[in-house]
C-alpha positions in Angstrom: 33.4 -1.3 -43.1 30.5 1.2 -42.4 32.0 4.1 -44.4 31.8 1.6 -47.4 28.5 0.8 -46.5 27.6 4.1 -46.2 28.6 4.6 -49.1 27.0 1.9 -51.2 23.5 3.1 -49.8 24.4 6.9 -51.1 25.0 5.2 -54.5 21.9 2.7 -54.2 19.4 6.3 -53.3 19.8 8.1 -56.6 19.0 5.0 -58.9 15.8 5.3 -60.4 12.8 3.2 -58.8 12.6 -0.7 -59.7 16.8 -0.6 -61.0 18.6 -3.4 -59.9 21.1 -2.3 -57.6 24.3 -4.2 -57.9 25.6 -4.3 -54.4 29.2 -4.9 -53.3 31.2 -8.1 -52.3 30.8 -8.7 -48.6 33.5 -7.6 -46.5 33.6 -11.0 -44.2 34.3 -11.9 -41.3 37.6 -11.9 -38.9 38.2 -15.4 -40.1 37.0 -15.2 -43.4 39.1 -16.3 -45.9 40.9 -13.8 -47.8 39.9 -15.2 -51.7 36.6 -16.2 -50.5 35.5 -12.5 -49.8 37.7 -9.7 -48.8 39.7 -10.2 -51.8 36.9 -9.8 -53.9 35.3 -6.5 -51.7 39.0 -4.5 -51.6 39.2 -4.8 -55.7 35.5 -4.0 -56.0 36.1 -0.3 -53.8 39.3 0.0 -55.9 38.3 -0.1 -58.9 34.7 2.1 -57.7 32.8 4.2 -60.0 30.1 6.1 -58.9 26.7 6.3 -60.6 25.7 9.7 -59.0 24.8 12.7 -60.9 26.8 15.2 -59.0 24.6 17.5 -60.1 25.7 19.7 -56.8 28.6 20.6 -58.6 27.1 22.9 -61.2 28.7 26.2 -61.7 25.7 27.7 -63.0 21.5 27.6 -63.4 20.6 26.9 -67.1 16.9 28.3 -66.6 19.1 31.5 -65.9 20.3 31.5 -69.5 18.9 34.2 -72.3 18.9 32.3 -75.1 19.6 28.7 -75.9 23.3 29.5 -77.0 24.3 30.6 -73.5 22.2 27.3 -72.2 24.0 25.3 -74.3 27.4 26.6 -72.8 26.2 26.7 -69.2 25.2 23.0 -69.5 29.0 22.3 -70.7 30.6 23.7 -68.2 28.0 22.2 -65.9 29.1 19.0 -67.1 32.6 19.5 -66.8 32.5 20.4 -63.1 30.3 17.5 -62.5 33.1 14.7 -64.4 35.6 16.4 -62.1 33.7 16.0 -59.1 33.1 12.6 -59.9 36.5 11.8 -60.7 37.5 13.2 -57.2 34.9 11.0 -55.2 36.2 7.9 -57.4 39.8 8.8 -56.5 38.8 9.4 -53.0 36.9 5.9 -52.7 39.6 3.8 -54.1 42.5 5.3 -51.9 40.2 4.5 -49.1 39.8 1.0 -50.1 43.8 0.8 -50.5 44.6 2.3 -47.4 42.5 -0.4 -45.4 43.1 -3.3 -47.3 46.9 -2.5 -46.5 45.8 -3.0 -42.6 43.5 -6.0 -43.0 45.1 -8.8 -40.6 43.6 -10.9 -43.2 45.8 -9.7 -45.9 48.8 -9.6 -43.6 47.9 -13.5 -43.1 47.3 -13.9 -46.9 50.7 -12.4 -48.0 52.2 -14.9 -45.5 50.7 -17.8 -47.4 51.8 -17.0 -50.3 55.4 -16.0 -49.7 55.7 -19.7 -48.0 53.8 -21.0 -51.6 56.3 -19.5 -53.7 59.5 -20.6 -51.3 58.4 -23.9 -51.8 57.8 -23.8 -55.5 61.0 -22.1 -55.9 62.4 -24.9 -53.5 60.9 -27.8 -56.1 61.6 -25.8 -59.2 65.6 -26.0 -58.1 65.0 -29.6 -56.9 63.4 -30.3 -60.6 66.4 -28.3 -62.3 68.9 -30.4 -60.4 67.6 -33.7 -61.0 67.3 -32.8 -65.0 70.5 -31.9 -65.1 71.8 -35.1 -63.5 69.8 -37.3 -65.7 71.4 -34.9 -68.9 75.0 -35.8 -67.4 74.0 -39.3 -67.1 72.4 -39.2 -71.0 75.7 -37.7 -72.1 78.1 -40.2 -70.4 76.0 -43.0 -72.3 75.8 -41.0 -75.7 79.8 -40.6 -74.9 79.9 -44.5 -74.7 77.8 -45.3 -78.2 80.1 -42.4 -80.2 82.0 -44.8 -82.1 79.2 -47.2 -82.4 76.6 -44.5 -83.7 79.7 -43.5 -86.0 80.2 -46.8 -87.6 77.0 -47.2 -87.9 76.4 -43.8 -90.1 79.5 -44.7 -92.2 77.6 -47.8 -93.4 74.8 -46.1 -94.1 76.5 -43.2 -96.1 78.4 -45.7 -97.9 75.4 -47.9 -98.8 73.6 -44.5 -100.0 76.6 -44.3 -101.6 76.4 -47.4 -103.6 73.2 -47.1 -104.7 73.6 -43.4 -106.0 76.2 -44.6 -108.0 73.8 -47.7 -109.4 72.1 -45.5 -111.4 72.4 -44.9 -115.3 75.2 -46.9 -117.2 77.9 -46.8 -115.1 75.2 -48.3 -112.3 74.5 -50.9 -114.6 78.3 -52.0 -114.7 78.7 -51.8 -111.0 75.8 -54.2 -111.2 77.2 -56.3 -113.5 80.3 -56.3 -111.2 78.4 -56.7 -107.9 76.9 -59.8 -109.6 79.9 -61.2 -110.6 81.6 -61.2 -107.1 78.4 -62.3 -105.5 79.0 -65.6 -108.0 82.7 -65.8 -106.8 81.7 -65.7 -103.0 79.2 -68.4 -103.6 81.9 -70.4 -105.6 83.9 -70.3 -102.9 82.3 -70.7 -100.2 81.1 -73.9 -102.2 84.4 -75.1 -102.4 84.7 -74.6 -99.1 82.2 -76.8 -97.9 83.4 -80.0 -100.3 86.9 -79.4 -98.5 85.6 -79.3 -95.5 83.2 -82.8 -96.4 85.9 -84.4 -97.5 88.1 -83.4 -94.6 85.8 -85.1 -92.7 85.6 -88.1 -94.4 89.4 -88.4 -94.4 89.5 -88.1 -90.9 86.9 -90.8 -90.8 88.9 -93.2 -92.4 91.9 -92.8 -90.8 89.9 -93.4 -87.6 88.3 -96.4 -88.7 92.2 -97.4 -89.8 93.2 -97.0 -86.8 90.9 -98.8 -84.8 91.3 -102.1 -87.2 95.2 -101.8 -86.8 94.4 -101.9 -82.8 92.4 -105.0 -82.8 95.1 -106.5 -85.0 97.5 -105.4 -82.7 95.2 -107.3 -79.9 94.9 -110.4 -82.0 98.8 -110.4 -82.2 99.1 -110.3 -78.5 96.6 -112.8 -77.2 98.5 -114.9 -80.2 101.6 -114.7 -78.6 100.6 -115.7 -74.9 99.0 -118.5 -76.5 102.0 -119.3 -77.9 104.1 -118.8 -74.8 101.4 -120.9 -72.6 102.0 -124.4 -74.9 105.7 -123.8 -74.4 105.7 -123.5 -71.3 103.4 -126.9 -71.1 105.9 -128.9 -73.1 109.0 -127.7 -70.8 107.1 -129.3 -67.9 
């Protein structure tokens, strides 16, 4: 922790006067959080780039030059040895910031976390995959069920598409004609059917009402008869 902020404040000495100095994440606490700041400090050092000059790394002293040619090259080559020294203190930070991060208890907690996270999304995912298959078996088993249902249904439709392709132009108009012309038939008939079927009932209403006159006839006859029997029986006595 105090390397880094050592080096932060070597960074923060060669900005100009009255720049803003854009200072690092903290680095927390022992029970800090890792997302809530050590996360965000480790890929700050990791991804460092420093702002200073480096200008300790010249190779050579332009004022020593002879003519503006040779400055010109001197001040190249300057330049060059200062991107490289750069490059290595940039490299050097971010290994740095690797190399601890991999020893934060904080991170070792972290990586913990997440390995349980992902064993129990992985745990629901399967839980999710199972229960969509089953409800796919079950959706088969009933689409299994309506096959010959569904296919009944679709040969009545093809053969009323059918019908009314072939209704078109002057053979349609014959077809029509014909259609018509049984349409009249079934009416006819069914027509007929319903007179029989009235006078069916009727019959059968007549016979009844036959029927019951014959039994009180029959009745008539009977009491008759004992009437018959009783005087008899009177003039014996």
């Amino acid at each position: 922790r105090k390397v880094f902020e050592q080096i932060d404040e070597l960074e923060e000495g060669e900005e100009e006067v009255g720049t803003y100095h854009d200072a690092p994440p903290s680095f927390g606490e022992s029970k800090t959080p890792w997302l809530q700041g050590p996360a965000k400090f480790y890929s700050y050092f990791e991804n460092f780039s420093t702002r200073r000059s480096f200008s300790w790394c010249d190779k050579y002293n332009p004022n020593d030059a002879p003519n503006r040619q040779i400055k010109r090259a001197i001040e190249k080559e300057n330049k060059k040895a200062r991107g490289a020294g750069q490059r290595a203190f940039n490299d050097t930070v971010r290994r740095l910031a690797t190399w601890v991060k991999k020893r934060d208890p904080r991170q070792v907690v972290h990586q913990k976390q997440m390995a349980e996270e992902a064993a129990a999304r992985e745990e629901q995912q399967k839980k999710k995959e199972a229960e969509i298959k089953r409800l796919r078996m079950e959706a088969k088993a009933k689409e299994a069920d309506q096959d010959i249902e569904v296919d009944e249904r679709l040969d009545d439709m093809y053969a009323e598409m059918e019908m009314m392709q072939q209704m078109r132009g002057k053979r349609g108009k014959k077809l029509r004609e014909q259609l018509l012309a049984m349409d009249k038939a079934a009416a006819k008939r069914s027509q007929q059917d319903d007179e029989s079927e009235e006078a069916s009932a009727e019959g059968e209403e007549d016979e009844e009402d036959q029927d019951a006159t014959e039994d009180e006839n029959d009745e008539e006859g009977v009491e008759d008869e004992d009437e018959e029997k009783g005087e008899d029986e009177e003039e014996e006595k």
